[in-house]
Backbone as ProteinMPNN parsed JSONL, in Angstrom:
{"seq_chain_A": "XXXXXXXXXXXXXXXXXXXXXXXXXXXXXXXXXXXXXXXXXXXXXXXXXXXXXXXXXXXXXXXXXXXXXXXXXXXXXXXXXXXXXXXXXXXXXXXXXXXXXXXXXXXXXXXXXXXXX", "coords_chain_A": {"N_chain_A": [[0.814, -1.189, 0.0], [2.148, 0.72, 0.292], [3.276, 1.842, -1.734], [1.486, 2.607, -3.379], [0.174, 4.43, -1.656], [2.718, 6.388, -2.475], [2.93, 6.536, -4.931], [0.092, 7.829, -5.679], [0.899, 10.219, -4.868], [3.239, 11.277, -5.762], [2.034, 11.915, -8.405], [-0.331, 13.655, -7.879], [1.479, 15.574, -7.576], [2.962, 16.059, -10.277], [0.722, 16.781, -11.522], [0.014, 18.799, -10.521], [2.292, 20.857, -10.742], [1.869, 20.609, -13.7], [-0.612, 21.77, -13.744], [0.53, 24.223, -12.405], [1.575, 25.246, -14.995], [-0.079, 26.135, -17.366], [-1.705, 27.033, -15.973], [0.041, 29.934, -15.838], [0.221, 30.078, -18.539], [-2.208, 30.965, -19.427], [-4.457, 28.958, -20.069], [-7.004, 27.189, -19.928], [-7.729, 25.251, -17.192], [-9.524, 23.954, -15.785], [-10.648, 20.523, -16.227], [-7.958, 19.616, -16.127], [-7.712, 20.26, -12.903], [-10.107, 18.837, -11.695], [-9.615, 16.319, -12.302], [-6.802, 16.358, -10.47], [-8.168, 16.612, -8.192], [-9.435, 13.926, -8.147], [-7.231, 12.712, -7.41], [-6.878, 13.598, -5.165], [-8.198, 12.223, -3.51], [-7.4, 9.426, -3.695], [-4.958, 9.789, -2.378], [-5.727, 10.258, 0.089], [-7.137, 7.802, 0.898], [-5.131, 5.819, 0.316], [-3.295, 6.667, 2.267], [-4.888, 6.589, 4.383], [-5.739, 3.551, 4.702], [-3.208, 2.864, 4.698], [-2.868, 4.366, 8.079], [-4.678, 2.818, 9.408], [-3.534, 0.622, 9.201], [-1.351, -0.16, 10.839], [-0.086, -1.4, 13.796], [0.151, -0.949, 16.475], [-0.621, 2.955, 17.005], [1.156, 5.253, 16.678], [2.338, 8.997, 17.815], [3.522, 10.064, 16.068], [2.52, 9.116, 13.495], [-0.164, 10.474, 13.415], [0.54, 13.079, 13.164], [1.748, 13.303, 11.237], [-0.598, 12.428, 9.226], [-2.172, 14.597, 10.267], [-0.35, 16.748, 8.926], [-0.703, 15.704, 6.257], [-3.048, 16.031, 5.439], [-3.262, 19.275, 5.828], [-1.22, 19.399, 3.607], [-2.858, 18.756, 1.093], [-5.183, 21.01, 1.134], [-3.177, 23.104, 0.951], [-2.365, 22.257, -1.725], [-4.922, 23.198, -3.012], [-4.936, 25.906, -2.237], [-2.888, 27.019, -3.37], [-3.907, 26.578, -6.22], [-6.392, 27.917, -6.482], [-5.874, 29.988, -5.369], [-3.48, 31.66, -7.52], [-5.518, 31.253, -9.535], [-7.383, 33.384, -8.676], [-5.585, 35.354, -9.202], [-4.14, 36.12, -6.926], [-1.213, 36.774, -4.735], [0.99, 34.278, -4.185], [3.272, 33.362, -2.994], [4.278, 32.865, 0.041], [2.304, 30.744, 0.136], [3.473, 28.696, -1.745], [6.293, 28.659, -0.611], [5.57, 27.608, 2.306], [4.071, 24.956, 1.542], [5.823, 23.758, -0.095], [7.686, 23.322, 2.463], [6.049, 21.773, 3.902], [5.928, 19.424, 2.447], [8.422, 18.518, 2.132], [8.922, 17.606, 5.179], [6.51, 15.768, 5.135], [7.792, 13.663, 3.224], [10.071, 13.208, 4.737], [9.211, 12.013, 6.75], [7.486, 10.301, 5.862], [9.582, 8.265, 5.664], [10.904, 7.615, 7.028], [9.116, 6.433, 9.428], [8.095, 3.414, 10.649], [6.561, 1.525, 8.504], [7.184, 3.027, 6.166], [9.497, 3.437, 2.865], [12.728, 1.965, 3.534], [15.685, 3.603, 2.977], [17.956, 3.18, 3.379], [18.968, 0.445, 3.173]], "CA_chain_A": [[0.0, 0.0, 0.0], [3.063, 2.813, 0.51], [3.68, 1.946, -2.657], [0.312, 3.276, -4.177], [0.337, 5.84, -1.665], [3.545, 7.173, -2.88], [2.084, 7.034, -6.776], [-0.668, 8.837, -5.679], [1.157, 11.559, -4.393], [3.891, 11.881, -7.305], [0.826, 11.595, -9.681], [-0.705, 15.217, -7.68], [3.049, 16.798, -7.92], [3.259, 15.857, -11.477], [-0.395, 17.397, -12.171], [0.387, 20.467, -9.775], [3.44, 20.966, -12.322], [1.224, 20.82, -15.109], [-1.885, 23.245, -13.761], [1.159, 25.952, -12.655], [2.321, 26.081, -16.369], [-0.989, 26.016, -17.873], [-1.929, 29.187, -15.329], [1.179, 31.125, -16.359], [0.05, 30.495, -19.928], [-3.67, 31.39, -19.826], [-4.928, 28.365, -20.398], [-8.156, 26.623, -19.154], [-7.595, 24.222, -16.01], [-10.909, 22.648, -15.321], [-10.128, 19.229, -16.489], [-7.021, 19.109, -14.889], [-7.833, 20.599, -11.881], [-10.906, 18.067, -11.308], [-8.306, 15.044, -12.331], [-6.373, 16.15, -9.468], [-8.836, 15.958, -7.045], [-9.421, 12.199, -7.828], [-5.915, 11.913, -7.078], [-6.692, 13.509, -3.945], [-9.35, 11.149, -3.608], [-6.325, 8.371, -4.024], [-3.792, 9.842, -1.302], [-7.025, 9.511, 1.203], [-7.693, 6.12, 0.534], [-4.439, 5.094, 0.597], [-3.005, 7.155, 3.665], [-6.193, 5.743, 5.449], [-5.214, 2.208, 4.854], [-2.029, 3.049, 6.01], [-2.438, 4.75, 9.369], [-5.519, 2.009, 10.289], [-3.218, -0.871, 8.893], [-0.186, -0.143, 12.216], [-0.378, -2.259, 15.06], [0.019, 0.573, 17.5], [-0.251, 4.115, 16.291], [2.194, 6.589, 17.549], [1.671, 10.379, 17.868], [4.198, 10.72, 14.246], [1.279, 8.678, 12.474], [-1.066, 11.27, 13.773], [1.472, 14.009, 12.438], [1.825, 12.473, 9.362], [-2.159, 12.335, 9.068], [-2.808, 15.927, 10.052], [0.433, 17.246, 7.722], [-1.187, 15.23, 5.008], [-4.225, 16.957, 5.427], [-2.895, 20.064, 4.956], [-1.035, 19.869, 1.939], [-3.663, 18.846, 0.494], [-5.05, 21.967, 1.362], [-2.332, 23.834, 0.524], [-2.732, 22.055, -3.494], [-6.329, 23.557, -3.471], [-4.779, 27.189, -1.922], [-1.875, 27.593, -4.808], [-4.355, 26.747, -7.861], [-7.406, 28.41, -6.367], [-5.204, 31.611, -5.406], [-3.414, 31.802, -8.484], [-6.692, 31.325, -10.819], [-8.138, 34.326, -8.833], [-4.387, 36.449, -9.554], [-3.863, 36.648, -5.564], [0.099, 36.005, -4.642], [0.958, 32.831, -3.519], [4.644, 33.146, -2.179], [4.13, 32.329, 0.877], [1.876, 29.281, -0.064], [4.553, 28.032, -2.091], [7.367, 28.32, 0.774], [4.516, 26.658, 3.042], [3.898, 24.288, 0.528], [7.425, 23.312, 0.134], [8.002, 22.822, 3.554], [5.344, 20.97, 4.591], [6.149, 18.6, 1.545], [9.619, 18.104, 2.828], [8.262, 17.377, 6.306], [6.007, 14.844, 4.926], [8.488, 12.88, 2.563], [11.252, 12.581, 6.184], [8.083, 11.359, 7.899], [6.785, 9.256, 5.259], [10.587, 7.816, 4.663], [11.28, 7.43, 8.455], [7.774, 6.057, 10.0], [8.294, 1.949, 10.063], [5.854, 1.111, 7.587], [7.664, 3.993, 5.216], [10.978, 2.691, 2.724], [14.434, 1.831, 4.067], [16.681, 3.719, 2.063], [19.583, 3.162, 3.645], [19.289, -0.599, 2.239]], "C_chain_A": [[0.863, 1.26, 0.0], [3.485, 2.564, -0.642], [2.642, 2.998, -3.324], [0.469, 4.791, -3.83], [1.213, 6.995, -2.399], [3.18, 7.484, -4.289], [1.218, 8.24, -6.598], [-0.06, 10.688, -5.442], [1.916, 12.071, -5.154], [3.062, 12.219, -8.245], [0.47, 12.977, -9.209], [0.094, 15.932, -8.205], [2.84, 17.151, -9.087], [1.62, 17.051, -12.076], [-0.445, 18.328, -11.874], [1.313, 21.3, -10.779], [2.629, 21.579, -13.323], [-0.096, 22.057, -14.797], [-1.19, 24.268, -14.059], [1.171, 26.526, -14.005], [1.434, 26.07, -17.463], [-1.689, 26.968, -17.548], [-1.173, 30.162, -15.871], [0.551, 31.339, -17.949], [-1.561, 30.631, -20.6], [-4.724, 30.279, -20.12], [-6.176, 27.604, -19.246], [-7.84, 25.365, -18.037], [-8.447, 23.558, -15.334], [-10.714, 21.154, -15.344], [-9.126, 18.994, -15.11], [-7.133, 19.324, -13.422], [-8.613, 19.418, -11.059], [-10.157, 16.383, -11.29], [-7.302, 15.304, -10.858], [-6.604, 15.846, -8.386], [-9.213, 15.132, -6.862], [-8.227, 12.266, -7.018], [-5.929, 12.411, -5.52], [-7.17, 12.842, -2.959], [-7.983, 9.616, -2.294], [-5.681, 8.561, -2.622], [-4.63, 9.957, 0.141], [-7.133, 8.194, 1.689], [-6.655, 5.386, 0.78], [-3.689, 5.642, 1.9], [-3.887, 6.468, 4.892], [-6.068, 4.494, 6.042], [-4.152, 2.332, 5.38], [-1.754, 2.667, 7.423], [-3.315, 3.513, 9.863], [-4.855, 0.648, 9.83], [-2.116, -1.175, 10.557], [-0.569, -0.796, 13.346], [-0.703, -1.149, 16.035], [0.104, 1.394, 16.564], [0.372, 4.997, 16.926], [1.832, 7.966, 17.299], [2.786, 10.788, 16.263], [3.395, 10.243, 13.21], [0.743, 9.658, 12.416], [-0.641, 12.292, 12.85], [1.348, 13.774, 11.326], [0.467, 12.824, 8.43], [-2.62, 13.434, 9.006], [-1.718, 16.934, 8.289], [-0.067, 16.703, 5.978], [-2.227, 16.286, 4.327], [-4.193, 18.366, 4.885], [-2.29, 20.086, 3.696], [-1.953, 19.548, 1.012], [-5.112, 20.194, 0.106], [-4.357, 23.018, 0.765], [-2.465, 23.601, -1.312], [-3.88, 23.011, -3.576], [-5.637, 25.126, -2.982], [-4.145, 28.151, -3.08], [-2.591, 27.782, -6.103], [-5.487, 27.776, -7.827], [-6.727, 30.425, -6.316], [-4.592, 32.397, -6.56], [-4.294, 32.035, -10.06], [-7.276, 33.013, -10.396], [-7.027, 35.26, -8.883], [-3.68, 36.943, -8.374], [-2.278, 36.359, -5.783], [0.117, 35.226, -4.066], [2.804, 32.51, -3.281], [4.809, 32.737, -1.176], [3.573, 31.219, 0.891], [2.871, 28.594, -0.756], [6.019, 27.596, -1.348], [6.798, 27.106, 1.567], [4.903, 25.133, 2.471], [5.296, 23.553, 0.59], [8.0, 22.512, 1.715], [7.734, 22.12, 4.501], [6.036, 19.41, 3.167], [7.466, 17.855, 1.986], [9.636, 17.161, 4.187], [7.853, 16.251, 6.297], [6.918, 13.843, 4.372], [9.389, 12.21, 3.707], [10.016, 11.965, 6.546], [7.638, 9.871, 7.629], [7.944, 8.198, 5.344], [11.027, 6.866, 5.884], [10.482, 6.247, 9.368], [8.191, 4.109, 9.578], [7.852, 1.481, 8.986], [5.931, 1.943, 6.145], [8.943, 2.968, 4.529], [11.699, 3.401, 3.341], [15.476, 2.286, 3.071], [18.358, 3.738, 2.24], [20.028, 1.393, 2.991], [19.407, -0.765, 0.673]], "O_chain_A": [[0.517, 2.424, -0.201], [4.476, 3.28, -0.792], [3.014, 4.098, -3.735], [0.677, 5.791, -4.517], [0.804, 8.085, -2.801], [3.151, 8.638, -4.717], [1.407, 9.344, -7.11], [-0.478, 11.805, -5.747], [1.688, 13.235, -5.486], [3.54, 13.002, -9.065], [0.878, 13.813, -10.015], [-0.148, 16.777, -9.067], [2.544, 18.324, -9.315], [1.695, 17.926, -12.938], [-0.914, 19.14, -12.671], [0.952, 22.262, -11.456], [2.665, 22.746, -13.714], [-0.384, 22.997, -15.539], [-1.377, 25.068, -14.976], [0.934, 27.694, -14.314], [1.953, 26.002, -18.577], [-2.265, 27.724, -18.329], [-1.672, 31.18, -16.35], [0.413, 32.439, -18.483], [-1.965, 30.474, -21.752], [-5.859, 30.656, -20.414], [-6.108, 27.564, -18.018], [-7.747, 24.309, -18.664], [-8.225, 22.729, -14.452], [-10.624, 20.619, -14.239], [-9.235, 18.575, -13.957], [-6.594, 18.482, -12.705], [-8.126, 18.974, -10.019], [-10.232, 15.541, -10.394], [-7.108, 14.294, -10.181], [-5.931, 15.174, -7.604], [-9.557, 14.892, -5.704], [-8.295, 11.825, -5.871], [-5.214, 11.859, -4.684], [-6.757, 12.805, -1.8], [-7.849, 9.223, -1.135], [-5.798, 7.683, -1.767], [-4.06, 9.72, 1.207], [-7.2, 7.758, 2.838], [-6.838, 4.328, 1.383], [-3.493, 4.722, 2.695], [-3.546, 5.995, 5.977], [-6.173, 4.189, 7.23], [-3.993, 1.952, 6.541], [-1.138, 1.749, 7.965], [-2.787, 2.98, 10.839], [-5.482, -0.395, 10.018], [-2.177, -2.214, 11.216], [-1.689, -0.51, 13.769], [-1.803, -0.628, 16.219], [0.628, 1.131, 15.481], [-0.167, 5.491, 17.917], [0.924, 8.121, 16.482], [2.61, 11.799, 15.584], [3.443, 10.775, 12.102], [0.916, 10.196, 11.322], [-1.285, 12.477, 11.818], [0.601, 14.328, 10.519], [0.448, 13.319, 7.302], [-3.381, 13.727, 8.085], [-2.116, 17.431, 7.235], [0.189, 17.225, 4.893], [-2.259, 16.977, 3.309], [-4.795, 18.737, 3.877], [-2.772, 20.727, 2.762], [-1.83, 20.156, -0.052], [-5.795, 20.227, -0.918], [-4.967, 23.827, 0.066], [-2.625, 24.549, -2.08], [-3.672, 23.817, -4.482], [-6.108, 25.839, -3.867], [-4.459, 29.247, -3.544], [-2.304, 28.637, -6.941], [-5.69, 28.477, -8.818], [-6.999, 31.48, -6.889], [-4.941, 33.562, -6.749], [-4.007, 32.598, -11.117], [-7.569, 33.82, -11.278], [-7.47, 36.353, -8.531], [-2.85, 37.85, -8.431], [-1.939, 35.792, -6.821], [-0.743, 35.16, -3.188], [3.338, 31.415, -3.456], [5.749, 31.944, -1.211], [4.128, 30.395, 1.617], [3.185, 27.594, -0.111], [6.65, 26.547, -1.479], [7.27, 25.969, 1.578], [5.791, 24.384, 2.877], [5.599, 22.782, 1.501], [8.555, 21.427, 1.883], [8.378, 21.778, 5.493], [6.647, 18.461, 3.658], [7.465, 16.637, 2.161], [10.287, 16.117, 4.232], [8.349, 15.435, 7.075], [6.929, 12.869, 5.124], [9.529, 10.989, 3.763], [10.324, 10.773, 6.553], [7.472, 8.869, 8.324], [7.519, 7.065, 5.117], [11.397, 5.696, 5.786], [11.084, 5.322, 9.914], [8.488, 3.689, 8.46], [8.698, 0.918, 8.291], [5.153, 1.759, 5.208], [9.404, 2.015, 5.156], [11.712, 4.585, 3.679], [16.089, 1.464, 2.391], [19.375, 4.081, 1.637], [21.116, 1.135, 2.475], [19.719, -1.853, 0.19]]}, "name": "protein", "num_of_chains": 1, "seq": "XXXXXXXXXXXXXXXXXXXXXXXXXXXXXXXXXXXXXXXXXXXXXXXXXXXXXXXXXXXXXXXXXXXXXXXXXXXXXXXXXXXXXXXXXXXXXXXXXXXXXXXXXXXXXXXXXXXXX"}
């Protein structure tokens, strides 16, 4: 299942990617926009299974669970802010740093990969 999850969540990036440079260039983002929110659908579904698959749950699951939450959040702040011309510098720092946050968490957490093997 952290396999999927992790698809799911490259699969948003990758479509986040593609809205920004589709905003910059005037172009219509409905489609894609609504395609992403399956995928947010996806990183639900599989985060879910996840945290209720752990024998015990520890308070960095929890973390994990709320930080999820937000960036997902944060996806809907950057495209929604940007469509209406607001700045979004600070959501993008945010954004960034919660993303970072999540990836150590996700990478760390037992049921996350071992990349030191």
């Amino acid at each position: 299942m952290t396999h999927a999850h992790l698809t799911s969540l490259v699969l948003s990036l990758i479509l986040l990617i593609i809205i920004a440079v589709l905003q910059n260039k005037g172009k219509n983002i409905k489609i894609w926009h609504m395609v992403l929110r399956a995928t947010y659908i996806l990183i639900i579904v599989t985060g879910g299974m996840l945290f209720f698959a752990a024998y015990s749950i520890p308070l960095s699951y929890y973390l994990k669970a709320i930080l999820g939450i937000v960036m997902i959040g944060l996806f809907e702040m950057v495209i929604v802010r940007k469509e209406k011309g607001k700045k979004i510098d600070v959501i993008w720092i945010a954004f960034s740093l919660v993303l970072v946050i999540l990836f150590a968490l996700g990478f760390t957490l037992p049921m996350g990969f071992d990349l030191l093997k």
